[in-house]
Kinemage of the C-alpha trace (Angstrom):
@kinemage 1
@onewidth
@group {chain A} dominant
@subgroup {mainchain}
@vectorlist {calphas} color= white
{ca unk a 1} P 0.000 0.000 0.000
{ca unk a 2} L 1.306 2.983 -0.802
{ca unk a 3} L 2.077 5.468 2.052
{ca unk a 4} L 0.029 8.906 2.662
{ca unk a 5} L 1.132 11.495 4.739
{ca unk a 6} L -1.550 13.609 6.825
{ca unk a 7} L -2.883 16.899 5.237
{ca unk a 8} L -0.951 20.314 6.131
{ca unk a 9} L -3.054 22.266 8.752
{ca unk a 10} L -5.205 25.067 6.821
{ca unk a 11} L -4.777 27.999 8.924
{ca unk a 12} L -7.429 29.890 6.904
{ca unk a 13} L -10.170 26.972 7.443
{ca unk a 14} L -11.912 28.407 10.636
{ca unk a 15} L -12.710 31.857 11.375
{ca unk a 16} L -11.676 34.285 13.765
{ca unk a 17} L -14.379 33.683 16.207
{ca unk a 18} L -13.375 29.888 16.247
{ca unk a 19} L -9.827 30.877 16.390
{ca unk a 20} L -10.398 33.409 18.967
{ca unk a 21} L -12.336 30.731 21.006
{ca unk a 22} L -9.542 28.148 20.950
{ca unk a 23} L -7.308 30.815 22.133
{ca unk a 24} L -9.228 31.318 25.215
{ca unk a 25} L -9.812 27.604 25.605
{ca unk a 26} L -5.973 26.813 25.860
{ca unk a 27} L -4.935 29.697 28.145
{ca unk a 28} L -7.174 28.257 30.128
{ca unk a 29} L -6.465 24.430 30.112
{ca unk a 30} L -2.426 25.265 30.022
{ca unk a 31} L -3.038 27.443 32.939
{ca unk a 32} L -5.417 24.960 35.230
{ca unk a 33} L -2.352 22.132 34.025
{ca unk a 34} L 0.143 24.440 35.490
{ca unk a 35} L -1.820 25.432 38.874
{ca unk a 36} L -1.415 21.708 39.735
{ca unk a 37} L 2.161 21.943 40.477
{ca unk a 38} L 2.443 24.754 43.518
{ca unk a 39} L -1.047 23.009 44.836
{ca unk a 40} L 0.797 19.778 45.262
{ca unk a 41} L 4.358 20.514 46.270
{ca unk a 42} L 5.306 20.111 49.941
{ca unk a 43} L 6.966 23.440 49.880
{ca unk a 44} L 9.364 22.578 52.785
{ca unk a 45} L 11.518 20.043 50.356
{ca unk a 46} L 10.076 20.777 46.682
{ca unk a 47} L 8.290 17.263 46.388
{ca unk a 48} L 5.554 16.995 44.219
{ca unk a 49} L 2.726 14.611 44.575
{ca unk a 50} L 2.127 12.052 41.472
{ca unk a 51} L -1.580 12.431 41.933
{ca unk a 52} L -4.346 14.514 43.896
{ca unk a 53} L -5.570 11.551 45.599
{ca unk a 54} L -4.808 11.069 49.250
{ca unk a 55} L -1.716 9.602 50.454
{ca unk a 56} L -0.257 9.919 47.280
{ca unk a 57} L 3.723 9.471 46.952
{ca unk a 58} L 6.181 11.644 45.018
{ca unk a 59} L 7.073 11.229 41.623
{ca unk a 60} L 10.330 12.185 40.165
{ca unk a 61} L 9.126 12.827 36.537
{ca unk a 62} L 6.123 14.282 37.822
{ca unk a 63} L 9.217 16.949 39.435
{ca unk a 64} L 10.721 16.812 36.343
{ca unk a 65} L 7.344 18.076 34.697
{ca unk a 66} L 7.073 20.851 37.228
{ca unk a 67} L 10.446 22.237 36.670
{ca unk a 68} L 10.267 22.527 33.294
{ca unk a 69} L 6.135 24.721 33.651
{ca unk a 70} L 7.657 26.961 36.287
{ca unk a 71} L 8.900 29.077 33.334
{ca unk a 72} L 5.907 29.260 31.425
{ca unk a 73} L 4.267 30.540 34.574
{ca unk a 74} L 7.025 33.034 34.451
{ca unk a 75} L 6.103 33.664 31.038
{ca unk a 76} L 2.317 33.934 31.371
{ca unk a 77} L 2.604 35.786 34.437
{ca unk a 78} L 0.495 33.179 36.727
{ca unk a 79} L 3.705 33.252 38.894
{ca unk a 80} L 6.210 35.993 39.817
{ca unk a 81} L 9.856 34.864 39.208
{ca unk a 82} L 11.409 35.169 42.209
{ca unk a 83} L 8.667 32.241 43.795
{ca unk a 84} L 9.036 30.260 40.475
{ca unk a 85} L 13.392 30.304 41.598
{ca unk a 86} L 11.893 29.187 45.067
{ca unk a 87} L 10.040 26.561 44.289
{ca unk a 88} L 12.881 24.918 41.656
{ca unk a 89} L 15.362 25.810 44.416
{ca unk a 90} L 13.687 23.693 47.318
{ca unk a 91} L 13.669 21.186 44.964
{ca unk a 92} L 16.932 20.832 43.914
{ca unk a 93} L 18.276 21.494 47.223
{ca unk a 94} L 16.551 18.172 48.758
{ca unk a 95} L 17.954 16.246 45.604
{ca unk a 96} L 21.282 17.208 46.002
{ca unk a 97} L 21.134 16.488 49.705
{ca unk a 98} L 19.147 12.980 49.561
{ca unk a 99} L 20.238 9.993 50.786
{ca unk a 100} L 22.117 8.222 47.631
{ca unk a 101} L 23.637 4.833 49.304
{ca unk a 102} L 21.247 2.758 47.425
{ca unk a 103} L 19.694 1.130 50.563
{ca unk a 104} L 15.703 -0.282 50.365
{ca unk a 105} L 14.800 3.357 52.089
{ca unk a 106} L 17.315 5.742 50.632
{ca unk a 107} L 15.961 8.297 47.513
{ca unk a 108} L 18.558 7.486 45.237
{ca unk a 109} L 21.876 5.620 43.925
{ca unk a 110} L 24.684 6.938 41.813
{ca unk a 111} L 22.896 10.187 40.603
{ca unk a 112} L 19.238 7.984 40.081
{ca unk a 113} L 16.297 8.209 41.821
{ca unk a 114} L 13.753 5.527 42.816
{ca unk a 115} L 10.497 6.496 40.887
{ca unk a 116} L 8.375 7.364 44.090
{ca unk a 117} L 9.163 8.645 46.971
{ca unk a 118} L 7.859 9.823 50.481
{ca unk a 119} L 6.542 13.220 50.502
{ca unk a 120} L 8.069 14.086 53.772
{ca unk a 121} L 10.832 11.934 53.960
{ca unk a 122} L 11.919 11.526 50.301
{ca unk a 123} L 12.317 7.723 51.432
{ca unk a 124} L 11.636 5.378 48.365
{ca unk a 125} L 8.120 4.283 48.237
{ca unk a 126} L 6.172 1.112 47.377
{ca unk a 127} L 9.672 -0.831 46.547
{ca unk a 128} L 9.857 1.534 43.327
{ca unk a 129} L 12.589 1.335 41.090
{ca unk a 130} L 15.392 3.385 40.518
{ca unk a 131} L 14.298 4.518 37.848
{ca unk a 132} L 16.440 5.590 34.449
{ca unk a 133} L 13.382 7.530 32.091
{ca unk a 134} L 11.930 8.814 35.250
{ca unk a 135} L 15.117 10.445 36.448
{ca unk a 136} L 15.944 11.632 32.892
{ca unk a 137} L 12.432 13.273 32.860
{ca unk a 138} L 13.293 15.058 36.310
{ca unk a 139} L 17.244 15.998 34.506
{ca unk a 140} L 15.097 17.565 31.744
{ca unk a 141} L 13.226 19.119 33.795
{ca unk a 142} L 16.306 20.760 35.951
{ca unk a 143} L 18.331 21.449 32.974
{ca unk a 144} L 15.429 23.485 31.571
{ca unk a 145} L 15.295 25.469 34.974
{ca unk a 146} L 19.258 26.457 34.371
{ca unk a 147} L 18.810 27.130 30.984
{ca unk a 148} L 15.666 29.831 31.592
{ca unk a 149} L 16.613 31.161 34.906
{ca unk a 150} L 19.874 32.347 33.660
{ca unk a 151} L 19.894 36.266 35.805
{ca unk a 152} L 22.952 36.616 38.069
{ca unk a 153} L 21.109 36.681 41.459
{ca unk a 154} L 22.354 34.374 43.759
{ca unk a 155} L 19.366 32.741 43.558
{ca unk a 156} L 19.440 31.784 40.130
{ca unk a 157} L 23.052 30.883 39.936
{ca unk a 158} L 22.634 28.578 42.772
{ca unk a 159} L 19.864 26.972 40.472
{ca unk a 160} L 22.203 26.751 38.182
{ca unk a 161} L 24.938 25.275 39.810
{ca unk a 162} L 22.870 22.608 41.237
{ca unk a 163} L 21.371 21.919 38.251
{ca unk a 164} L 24.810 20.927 37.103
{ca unk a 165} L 26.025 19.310 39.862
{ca unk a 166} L 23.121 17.012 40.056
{ca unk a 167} L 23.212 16.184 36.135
{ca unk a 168} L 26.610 15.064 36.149
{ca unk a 169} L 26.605 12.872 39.446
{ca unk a 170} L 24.341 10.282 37.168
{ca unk a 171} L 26.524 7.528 36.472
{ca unk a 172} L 24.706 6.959 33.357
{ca unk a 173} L 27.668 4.490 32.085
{ca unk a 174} L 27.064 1.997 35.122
{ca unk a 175} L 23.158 1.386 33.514
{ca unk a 176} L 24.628 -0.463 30.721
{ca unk a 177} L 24.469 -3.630 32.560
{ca unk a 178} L 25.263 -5.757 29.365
{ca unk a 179} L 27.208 -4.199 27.042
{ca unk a 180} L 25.315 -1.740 24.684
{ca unk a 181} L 21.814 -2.144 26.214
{ca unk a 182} L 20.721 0.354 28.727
{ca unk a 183} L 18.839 -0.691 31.584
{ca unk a 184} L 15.120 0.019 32.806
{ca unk a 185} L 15.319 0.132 36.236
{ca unk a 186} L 17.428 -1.046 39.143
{ca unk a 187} L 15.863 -2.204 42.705
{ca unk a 188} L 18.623 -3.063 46.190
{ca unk a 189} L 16.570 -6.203 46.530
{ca unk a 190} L 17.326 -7.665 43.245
{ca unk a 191} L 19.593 -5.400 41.201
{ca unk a 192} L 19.601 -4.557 37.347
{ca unk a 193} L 15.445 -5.605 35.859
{ca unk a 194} L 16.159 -8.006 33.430
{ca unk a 195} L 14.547 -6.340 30.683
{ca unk a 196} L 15.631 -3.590 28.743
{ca unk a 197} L 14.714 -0.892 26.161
{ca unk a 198} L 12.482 -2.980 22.557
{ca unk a 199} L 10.772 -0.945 20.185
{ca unk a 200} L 10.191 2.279 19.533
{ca unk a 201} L 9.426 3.980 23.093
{ca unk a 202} L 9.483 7.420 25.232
{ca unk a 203} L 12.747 6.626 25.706
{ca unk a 204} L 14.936 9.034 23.543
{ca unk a 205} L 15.231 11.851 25.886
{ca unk a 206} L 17.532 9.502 28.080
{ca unk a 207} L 19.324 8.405 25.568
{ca unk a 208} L 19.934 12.074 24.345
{ca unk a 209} L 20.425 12.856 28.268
{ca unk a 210} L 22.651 9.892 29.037
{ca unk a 211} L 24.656 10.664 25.640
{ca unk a 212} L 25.280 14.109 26.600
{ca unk a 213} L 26.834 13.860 29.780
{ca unk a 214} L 30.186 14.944 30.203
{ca unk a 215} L 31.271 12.831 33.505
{ca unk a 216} L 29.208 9.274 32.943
{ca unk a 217} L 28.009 9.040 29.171
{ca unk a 218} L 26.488 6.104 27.736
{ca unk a 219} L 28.479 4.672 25.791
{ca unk a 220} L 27.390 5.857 21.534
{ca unk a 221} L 26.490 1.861 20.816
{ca unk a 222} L 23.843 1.997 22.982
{ca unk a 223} L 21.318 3.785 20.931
{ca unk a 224} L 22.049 1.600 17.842
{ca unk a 225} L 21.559 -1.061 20.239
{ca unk a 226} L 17.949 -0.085 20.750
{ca unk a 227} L 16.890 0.943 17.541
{ca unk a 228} L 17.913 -1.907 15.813
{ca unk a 229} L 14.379 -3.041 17.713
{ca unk a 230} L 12.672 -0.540 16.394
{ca unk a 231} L 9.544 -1.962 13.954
{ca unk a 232} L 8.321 0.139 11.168
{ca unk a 233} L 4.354 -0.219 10.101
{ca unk a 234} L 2.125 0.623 7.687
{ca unk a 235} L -1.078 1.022 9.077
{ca unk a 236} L -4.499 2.461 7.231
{ca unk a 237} L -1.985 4.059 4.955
{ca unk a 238} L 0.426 5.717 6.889
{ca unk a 239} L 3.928 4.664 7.167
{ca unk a 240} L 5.587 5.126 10.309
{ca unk a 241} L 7.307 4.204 13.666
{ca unk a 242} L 5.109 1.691 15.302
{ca unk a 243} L 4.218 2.295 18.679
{ca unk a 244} L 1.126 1.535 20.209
{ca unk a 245} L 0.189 4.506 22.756
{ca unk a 246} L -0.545 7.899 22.394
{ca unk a 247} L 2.315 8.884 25.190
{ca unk a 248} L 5.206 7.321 23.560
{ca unk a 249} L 4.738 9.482 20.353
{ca unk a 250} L 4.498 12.471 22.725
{ca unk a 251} L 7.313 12.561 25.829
{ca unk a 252} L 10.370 13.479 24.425
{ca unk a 253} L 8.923 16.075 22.764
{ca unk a 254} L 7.877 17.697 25.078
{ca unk a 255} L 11.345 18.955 25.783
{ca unk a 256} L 13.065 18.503 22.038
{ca unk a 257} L 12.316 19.903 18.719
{ca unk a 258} L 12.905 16.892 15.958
{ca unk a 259} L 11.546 19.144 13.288
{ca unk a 260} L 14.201 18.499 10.298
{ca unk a 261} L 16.544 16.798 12.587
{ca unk a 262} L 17.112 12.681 11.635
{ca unk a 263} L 19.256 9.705 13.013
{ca unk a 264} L 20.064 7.063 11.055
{ca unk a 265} L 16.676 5.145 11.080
{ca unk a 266} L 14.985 8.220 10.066
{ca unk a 267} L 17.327 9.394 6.990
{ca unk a 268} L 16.755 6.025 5.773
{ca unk a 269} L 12.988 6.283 6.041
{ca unk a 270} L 13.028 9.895 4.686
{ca unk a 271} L 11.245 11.245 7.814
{ca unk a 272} L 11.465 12.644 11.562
{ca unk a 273} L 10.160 11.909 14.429
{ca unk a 274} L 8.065 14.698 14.528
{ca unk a 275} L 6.948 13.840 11.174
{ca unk a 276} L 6.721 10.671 12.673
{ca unk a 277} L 4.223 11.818 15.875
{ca unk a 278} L 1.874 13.469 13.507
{ca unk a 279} L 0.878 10.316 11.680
{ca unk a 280} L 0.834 8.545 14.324
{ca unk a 281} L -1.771 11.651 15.657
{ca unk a 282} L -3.818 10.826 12.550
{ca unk a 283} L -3.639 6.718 13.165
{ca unk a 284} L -4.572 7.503 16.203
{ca unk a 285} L -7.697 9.212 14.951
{ca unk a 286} L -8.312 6.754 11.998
{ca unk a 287} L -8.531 3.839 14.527
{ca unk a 288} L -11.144 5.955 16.183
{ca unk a 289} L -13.464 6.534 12.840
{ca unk a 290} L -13.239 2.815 12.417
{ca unk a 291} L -14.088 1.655 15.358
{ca unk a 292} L -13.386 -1.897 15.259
{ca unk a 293} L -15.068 -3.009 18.611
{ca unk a 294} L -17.974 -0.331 17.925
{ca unk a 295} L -17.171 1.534 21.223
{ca unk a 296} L -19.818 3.970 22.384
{ca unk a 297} L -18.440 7.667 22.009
{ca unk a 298} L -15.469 6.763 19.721
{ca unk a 299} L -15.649 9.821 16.583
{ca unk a 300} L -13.104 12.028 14.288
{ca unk a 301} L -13.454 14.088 17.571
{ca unk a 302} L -13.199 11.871 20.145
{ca unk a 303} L -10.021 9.527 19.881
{ca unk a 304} L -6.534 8.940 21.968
{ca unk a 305} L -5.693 5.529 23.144
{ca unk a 306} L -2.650 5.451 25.322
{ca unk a 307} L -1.339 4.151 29.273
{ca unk a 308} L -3.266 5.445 32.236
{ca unk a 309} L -6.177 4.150 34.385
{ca unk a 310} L -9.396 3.379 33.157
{ca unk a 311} L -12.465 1.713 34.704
{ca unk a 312} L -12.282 -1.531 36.679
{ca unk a 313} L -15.702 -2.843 35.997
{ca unk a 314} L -17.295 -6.824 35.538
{ca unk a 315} L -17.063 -7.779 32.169
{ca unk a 316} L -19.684 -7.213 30.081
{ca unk a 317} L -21.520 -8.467 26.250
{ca unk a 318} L -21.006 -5.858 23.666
{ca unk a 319} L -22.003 -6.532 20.247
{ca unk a 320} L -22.100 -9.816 20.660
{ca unk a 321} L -18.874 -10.374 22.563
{ca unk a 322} L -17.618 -10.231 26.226
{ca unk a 323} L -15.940 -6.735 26.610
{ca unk a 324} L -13.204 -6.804 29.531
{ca unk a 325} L -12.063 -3.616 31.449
{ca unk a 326} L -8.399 -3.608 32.380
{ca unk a 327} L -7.882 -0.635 35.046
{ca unk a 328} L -4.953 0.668 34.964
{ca unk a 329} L -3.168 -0.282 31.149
{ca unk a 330} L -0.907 1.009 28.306
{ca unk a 331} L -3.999 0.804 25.826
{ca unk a 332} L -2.541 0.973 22.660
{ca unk a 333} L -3.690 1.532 18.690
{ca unk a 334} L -4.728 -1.191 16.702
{ca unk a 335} L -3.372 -3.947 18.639
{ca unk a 336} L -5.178 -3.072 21.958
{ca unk a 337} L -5.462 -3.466 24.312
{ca unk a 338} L -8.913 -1.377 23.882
{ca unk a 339} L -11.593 -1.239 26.579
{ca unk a 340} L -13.288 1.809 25.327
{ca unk a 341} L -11.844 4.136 27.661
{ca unk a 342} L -10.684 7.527 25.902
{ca unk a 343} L -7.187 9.742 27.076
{ca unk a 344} L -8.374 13.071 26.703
{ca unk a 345} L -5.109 14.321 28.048
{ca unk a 346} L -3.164 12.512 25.362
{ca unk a 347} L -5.548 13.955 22.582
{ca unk a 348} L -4.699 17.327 23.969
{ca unk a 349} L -0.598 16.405 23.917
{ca unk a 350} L -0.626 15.872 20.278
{ca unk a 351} L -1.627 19.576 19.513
{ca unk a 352} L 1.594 20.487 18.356
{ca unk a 353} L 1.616 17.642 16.122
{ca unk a 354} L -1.738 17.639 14.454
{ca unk a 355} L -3.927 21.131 15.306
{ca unk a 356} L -6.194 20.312 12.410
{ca unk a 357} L -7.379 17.615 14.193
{ca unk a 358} L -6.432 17.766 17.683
{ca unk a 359} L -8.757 21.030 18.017
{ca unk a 360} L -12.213 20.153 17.506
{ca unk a 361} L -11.086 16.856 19.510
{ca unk a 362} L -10.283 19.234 22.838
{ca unk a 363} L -13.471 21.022 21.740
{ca unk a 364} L -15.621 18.307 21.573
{ca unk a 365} L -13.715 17.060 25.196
{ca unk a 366} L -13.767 20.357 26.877
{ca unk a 367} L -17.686 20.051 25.951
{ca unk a 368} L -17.936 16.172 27.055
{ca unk a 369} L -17.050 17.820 30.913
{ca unk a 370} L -19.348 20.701 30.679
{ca unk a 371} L -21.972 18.195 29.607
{ca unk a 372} L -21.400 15.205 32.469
{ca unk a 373} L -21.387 18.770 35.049
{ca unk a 374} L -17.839 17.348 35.548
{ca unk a 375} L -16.463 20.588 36.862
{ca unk a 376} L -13.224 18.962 37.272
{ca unk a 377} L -12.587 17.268 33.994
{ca unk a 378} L -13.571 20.489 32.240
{ca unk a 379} L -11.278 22.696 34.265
{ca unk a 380} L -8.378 20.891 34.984
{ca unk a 381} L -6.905 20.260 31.788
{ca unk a 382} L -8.951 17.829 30.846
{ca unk a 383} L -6.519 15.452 32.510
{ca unk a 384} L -9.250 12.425 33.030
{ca unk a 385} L -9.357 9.580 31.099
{ca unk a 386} L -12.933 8.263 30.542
{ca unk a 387} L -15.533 5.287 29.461
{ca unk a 388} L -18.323 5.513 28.287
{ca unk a 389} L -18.656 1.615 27.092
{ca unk a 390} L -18.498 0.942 30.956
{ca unk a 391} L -21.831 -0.012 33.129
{ca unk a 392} L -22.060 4.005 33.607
{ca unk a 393} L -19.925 6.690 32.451
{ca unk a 394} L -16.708 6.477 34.335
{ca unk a 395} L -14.505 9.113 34.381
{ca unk a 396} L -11.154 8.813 36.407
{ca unk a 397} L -10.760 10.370 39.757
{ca unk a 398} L -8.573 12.943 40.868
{ca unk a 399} L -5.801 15.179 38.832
{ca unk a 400} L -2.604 13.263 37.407
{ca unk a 401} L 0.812 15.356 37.611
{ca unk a 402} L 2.020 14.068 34.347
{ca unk a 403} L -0.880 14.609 32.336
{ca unk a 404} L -0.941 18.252 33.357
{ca unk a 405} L 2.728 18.413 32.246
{ca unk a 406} L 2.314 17.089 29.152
{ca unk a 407} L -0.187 19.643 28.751
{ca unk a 408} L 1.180 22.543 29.781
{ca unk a 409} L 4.319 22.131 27.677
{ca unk a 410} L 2.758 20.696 24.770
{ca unk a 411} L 0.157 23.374 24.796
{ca unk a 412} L 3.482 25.872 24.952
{ca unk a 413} L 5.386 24.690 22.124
{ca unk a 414} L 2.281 24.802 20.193
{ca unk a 415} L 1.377 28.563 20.801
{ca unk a 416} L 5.268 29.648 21.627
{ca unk a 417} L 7.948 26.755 21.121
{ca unk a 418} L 8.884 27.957 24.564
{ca unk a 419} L 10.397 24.552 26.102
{ca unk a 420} L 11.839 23.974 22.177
{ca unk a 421} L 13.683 26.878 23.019
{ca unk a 422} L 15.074 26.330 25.764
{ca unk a 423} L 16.513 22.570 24.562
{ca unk a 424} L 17.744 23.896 21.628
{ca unk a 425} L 20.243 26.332 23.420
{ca unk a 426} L 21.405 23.108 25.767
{ca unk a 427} L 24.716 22.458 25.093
{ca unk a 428} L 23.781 18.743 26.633
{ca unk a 429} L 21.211 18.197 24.370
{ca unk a 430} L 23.375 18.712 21.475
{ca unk a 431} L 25.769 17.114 22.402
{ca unk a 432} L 23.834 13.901 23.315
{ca unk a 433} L 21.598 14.444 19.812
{ca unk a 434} L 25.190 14.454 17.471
{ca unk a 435} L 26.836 11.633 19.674
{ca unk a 436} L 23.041 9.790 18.471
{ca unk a 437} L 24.137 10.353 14.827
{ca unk a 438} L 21.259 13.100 14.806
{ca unk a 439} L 22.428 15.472 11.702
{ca unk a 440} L 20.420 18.365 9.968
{ca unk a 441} L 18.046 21.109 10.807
{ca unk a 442} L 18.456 23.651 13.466
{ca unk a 443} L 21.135 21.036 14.598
């Protein structure tokens, strides 16, 4: 079949009142995404909580999120700068000063952090891992920080000099547990998790990360070691990098501009991964149209299949089959797994991608919480994920730290290229993108 790329966004197809409208619409969702940080930091040691919900632990990437919206407040004026250097400062403070021996209740080991932590304490939580994307999420999200906040208070270049000094104490190097593959995760009980990085995943920002460092660098054979798994589809027309959800198309972008930029795997498929993300934005919706399991609520504007929670209800018959509900699940497009249960924060993530399409989707979303008197999904971001397919309509409960990340920056590289910005002047990320074999573009 021959391949089809997605349509070029029209800019000219809606008028000013729609345009005007959408405007309004994303100051607002960017700006409820961002108020969830400073409402769920413990302010005496910068730890933010990975969810609303009570009891809930800290999550490093959730951090990492948090850092890197503190300058869009500054931007938008929802903060003054002086608190947003406060708030990054506490934070980086406790990190440099945590407990990194490794042991079952420390916070970290050899620059890595376990993936959730103890609000007060900072202890390691639930026998997390040590987590490597989760800790190169948090890096970005520090490195950011230093690259914005770049005055010559005191404040800021303290921020800056722990942002540094906490960068290059990850011992990147010792993750490569077995030769050129790069580890997930590391727990004291057990050691390395015998599994590593297959397929095309959220995992290039720690390879760019882990490339870049000047103390500990992976080694440049790693990242041919994982894309050499990489699988390359065609699906309903559209060539590109397979991966199932929404997310993995979306994370690493959030911090890094692949527009006209390639590795090897890309020059030899004649795209990017950008390029790449917006098909699979339009797969994404295409799946949707189709509706193979004839989901209630599935539309052109109401699509976006990727990992979060979703509802936990008894099977049920559906057209004629047995329909199971899988909780919490990296739901994925066309291989499943597929419950019914929409990601409205992921449909709002591929803005940058996709407007066109992504648009009337957050419309049509921002509409579906006015309509269930959901106060919460409507104003929050739209961070819930929801069923409809479900015994009732479920709608998750609570706000989720990264899905207002992902939406605050996402939302800011679509209307500014803010956080693009501020990667492209890292000297880290450039260095980590070249020693990748990333050519071209504004590299």
């Amino acid at each position: 079949m021959r391949a089809k790329a997605p349509p070029k966004p029209d800019a000219a197809a809606s008028g000013k009142a729609a345009q005007w409208s959408d405007e309004a619409m994303l100051d607002r969702l960017q700006q409820a995404a961002f108020d969830y940080f400073p409402k769920a930091t413990n302010a005496r040691n910068g730890l933010v909580a990975d969810t609303t919900r009570d009891g809930s632990p800290a999550s490093i990437a959730v951090m990492g999120f948090a850092l890197s919206a503190y300058p869009i407040a500054v931007e938008h004026g929802w903060i003054e700068r002086a608190a947003a250097v406060q708030a990054c400062l506490a934070c980086m403070r406790f990190f440099w000063a945590s407990d990194q021996t490794g042991n079952p209740s420390a916070t970290g080991y050899r620059g890595f952090y376990f993936h959730f932590l103890d609000m007060e304490t900072g202890a390691r939580m639930w026998q997390s891992e040590l987590s490597l994307i989760d800790t190169a999420l948090l890096m970005a999200g520090m490195l950011t920080a230093a690259t914005y906040f770049d005055a010559s208070t005191p404040a800021e270049i303290e921020l800056r000099e722990l942002a540094g000094h906490l960068y290059r104490r990850v011992d990147w190097r010792w993750a490569q547990y077995d030769g050129a593959t790069v580890a997930q995760g590391w727990k004291p009980e057990c050691g390395f998790l015998h599994y590593g990085w297959e397929g095309y995943n959220e995992a290039i920002l720690l390879y760019v990360l882990g490339l870049g460092s000047p103390t500990h660098p992976f080694t440049e054979a790693s990242f041919q070691a994982w894309t050499v798994t990489y699988q390359w589809e065609n699906l309903y027309g559209y060539d590109f990098l397979y991966a199932g959800p929404l997310f993995i198309h979306q994370f690493s972008h959030a911090w890094i501009d692949f527009r006209g930029i390639r590795d090897r795997f890309m020059r030899e498929k004649n795209c990017d991964y950008f390029e790449n993300s917006r098909r699979a934005t339009y797969v994404q919706r295409e799946y949707a149209i189709r509706n193979p399991h004839s989901f209630t609520g599935y539309a052109d504007n109401c699509w976006g299949l990727s990992a979060g929670e979703g509802p936990l209800a008894e099977p049920r018959l559906m057209t004629g089959r047995l329909q199971r509900f899988y909780g919490y699940a990296a739901r994925g497009v066309p291989y499943g797994p597929d419950d019914g249960t929409i990601a409205g924060s992921s449909t709002l993530a591929s803005l940058v991608f996709a407007p066109e399409i992504v648009l009337p989707a957050v419309r049509n979303l921002d509409a579906y919480g006015a309509r269930q008197q959901d106060d919460a999904l409507r104003s929050s971001g739209i961070n819930a994920s929801f069923n409809e397919p479900a015994a009732e309509v479920w709608i998750s409960e609570g706000k989720f730290g990264l899905d207002q990340g992902m939406i605050a920056l996402m939302i800011e590289n679509y209307r500014t290229g803010l956080p693009w910005q501020l990667g492209r002047s890292s000297g880290i990320i450039q260095t980590g993108l070249r020693r990748a074999g990333f050519t071209g573009g504004w590299l």
